[in-house]
N, C-alpha and C positions, 0 to 999 in steps of 0.2 A: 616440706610437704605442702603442694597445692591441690586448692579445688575451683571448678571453675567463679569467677568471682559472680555474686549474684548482685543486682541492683537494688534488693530489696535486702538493706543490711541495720535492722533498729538496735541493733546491739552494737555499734561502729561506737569504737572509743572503750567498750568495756574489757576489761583486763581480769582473764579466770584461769588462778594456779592449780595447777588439773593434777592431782595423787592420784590417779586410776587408771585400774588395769579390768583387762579380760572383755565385759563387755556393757554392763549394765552403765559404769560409769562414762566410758570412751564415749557410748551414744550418747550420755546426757550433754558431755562436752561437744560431740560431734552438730549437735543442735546449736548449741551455741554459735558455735563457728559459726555454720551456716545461717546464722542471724547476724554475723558481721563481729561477732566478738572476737578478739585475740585471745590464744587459749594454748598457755604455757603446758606442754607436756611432760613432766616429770618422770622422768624412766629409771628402775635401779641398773644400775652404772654395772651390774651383775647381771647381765643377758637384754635387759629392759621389760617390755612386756610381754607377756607369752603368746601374746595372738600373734607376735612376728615368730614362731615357732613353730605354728601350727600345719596341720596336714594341708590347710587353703592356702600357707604359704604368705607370700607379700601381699597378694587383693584381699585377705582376709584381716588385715593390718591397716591396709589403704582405706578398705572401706567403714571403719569407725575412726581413722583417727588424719586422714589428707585435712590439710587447712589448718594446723595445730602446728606451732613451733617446738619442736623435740630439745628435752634436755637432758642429760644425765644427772646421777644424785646418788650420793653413799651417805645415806642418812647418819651413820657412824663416825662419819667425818666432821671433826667441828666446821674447820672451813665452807663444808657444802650445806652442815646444816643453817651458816652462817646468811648462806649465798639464800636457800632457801625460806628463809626468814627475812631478808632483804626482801625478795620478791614477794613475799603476801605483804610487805607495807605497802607495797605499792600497787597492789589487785584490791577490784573488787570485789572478788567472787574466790570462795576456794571449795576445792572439791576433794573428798577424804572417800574411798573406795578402797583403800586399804584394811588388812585384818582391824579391826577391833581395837582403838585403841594403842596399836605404834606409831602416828603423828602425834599423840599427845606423851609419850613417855620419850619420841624425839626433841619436844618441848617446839609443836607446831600444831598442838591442840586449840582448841575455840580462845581457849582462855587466853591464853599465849601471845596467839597474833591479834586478838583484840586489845592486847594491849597499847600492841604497834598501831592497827588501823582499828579504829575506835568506831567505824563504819562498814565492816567486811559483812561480806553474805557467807557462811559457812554451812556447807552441804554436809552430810557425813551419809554415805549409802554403806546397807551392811544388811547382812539378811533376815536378822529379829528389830532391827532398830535399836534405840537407846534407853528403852522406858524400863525397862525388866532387865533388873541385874541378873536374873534365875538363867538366862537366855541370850542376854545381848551379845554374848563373845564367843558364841556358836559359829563357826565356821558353816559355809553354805555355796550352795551350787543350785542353780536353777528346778533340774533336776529331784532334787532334794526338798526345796519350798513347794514344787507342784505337789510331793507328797504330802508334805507336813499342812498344807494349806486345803485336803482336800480336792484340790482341782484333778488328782488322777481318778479320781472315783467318781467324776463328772461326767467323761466319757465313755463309750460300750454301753453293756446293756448288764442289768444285776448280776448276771452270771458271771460275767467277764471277770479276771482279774484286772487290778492298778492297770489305766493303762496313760502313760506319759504324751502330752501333747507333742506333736514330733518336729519341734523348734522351741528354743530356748525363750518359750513365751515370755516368760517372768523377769527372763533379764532387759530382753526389750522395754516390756511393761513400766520398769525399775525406772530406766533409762528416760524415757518418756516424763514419769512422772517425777523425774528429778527436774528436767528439765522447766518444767512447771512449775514446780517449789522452787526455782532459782530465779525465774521470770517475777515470780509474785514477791519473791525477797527482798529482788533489786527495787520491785515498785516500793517497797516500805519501808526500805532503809531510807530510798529519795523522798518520801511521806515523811517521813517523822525522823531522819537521820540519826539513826541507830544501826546497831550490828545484829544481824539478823543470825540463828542459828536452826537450822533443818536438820530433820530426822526422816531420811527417805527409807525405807524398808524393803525388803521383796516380799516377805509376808503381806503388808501394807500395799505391794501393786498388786498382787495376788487378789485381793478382796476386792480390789477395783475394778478387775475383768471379771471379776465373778458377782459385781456389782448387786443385781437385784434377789440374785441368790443370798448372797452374806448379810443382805437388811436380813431377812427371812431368818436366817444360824443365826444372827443376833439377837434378835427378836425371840425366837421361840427355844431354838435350837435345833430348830429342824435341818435332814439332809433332804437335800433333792433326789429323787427317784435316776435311777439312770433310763435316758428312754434312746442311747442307740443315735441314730440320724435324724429322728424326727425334730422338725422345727419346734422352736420355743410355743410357737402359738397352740401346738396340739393338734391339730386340723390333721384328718388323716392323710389327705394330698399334700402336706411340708414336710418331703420327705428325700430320699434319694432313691432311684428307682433306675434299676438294671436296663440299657436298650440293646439294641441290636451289636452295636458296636461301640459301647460304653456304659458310662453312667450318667444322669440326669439328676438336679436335685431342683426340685418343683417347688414352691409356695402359693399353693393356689389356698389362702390361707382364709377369706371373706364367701361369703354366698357367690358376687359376680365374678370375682376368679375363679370361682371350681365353674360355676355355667360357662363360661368362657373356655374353661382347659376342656369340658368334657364334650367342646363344639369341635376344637381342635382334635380329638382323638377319636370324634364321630359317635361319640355314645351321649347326647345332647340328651336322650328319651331317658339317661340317669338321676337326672338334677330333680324329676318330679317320683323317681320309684321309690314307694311306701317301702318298700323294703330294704333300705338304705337312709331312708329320712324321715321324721317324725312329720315333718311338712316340707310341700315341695320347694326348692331353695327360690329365691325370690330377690332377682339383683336389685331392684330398689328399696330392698332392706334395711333398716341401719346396720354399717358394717359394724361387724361380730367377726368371730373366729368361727368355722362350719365346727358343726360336732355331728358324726353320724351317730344312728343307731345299731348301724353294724359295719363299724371302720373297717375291720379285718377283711370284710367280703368286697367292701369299698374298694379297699387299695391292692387286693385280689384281682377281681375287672381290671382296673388302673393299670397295674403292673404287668399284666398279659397281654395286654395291646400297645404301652410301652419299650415291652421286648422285642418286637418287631419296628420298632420304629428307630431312627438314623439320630445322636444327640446331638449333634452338631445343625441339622436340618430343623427338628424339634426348638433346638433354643428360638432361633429366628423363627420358625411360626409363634412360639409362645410370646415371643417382644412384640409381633403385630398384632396379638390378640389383647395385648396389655396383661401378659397371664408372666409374674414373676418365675425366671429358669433359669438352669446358665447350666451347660455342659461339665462335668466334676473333671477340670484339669490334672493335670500336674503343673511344681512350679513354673518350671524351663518352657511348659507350654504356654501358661499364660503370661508371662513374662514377654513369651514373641509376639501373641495376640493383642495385648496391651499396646506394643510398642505399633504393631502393623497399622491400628485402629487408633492411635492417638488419644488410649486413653491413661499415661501415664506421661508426665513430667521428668526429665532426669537431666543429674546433673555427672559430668563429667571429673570425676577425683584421679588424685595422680601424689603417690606415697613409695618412696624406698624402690623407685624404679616400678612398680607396680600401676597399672592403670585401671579402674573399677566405674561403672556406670552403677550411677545409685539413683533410686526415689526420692533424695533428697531427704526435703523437710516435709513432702505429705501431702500437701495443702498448693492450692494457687494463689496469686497474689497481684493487687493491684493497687495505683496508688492514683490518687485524683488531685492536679492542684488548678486551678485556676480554669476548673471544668474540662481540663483535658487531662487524656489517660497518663501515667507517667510510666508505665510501664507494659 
């Protein structure tokens, strides 16, 4: 399995025995890689992973795990558990994405292989973590943690039933945030050379994207109100709003973005009407979040000279007015727009005869030595 080789590879030379399947782990390892790490894929010798199964077929395989050397493994097997045991002596990094608990009673748990490598970084992702016996060996699905974590009750508006983020947010999230905990491992095992042990969670990335909410349920206990499409700020222009042939979703979220959006949609004589604001908005403000005095009628006006208006034409007046918009895509469409406009990076994977253009690692990269660029 290859991916295009990147120049920017700081994990060159690290060695990570990858137990993971489906998708939270692959990405964490898939990071990896793509930071230059070699990244033993351990497959059961029994079908292997299920994403090479799946309705996406080989790109849906390709693209979490190209750049990974594939192995087979019948944990039942002493010889292969032997083989596998050979191999975390000689890694530094191991990753456990398996149920709950069968690396360690295949005797390939923490304890185990520290004894071999007395410096290993050992990851264990699982969907409660390790801290709560009541819980830890709960089987789990993405799915499943957006419930149990609160995050379906995030979305819609109070009326609405549960409703599921429509991507496997959580596993991503998981994946991400393993990848981190193995980064910061490897720092501290070469810090103080010791053996490093993680407890990555999906519960635990769960709380992460829902970051300033979860201070808040921890702190008090409180839930957040569901409020629909409206932006975090409140502001009743941060919102999504119907046009002529689509949808728009606005942040004109400070005093000079709404005087700004409401020059753009010709009702400029708004920004000063008492009946609408307690005072007339004033772009040399300190920026604030706007609050009207009657949002409903606000975003009434807003919305009915919206509806007449083209989203695609609207986003680009609102980028030259400095007024935050973007037309409400679908994937496949922004994914073209991204690439037409040169605002995405990709890198080219090639897995089990399958070939996938990916995002990569996310991020741009540059290297500086002797005052010139390296990359």
């Amino acid at each position: 399995m290859t991916a295009t080789p990147l120049p920017f590879a700081p994990l060159a030379g690290i060695r990570v025995l990858d137990f993971s399947h489906v998708i939270a782990g692959p990405l964490a390892t898939f990071y990896l890689s793509q930071l230059g790490a070699t990244v033993l894929k351990m497959e059961n010798a029994n079908g292997g992973d299920v994403m090479r199964r799946t309705e996406k077929g080989r790109q849906g395989f390709a693209a979490l795990n190209a750049g990974k050397e594939s192995h087979t493994v019948d944990l039942r097997d002493p010889a292969d558990r032997k083989r596998a045991l050979d191999l975390a002596s000689t890694c530094d990094v191991v990753v456990d994405n398996l149920r709950p608990g069968v690396l360690a009673r295949f005797g390939l748990g923490f304890e185990a292989i520290r004894s071999l490598n007395p410096t290993v970084v050992y990851c264990t992702i699982s969907g409660y973590g390790r801290s709560s016996a009541d819980v830890a060996e709960r089987p789990a699905y993405d799915h499943i943690i957006q419930a149990a974590t609160g995050m379906a009750f995030m979305a819609g508006t109070e009326d609405d039933p549960p409703i599921k983020t429509g991507f496997p947010v959580v596993d991503a999230a998981t994946g991400m945030q393993a990848a981190l905990a193995i980064l910061a491992g490897l720092r501290e095992r070469d810090r103080l050379a010791c053996a490093v042990q993680l407890d990555v969670s999906m519960t635990g990335a769960a709380l992460q994207l829902m970051y300033s909410f979860a201070c808040e349920a921890l702190t008090n206990g409180a839930s957040p109100a569901r409020v629909g499409n409206q932006g975090h700020s409140g502001s009743p222009t941060a919102d999504f709003f119907a046009t002529r042939d689509g949808w728009i979703a606005l942040g004109a979220n400070t005093p000079r973005q709404l005087i700004r959006l409401l020059d753009v949609l010709g009702l400029a004589d708004m920004a000063g009407d008492p009946r609408y604001f307690a005072e007339p908005l004033n772009p040399d403000s300190p920026a604030s979040f706007v609050r009207s005095i009657n949002p409903a009628g606000l975003k009434a006006i807003i919305a009915e000279r919206l509806h007449m208006l083209n989203a695609e034409e609207l986003e680009q007046r609102c980028a030259l007015y400095g007024v935050p918009a973007a037309k409400v895509r679908r994937l496949g469409e922004f994914a073209t727009w991204a690439q037409r406009h040169n605002q995405v990076s990709t890198v080219s994977l090639h897995a089990e005869g399958a070939s996938v253009i990916s995002p990569g690692l996310g991020f741009g990269v540059q290297t500086f030595k002797g005052g010139e660029s390296g990359i």
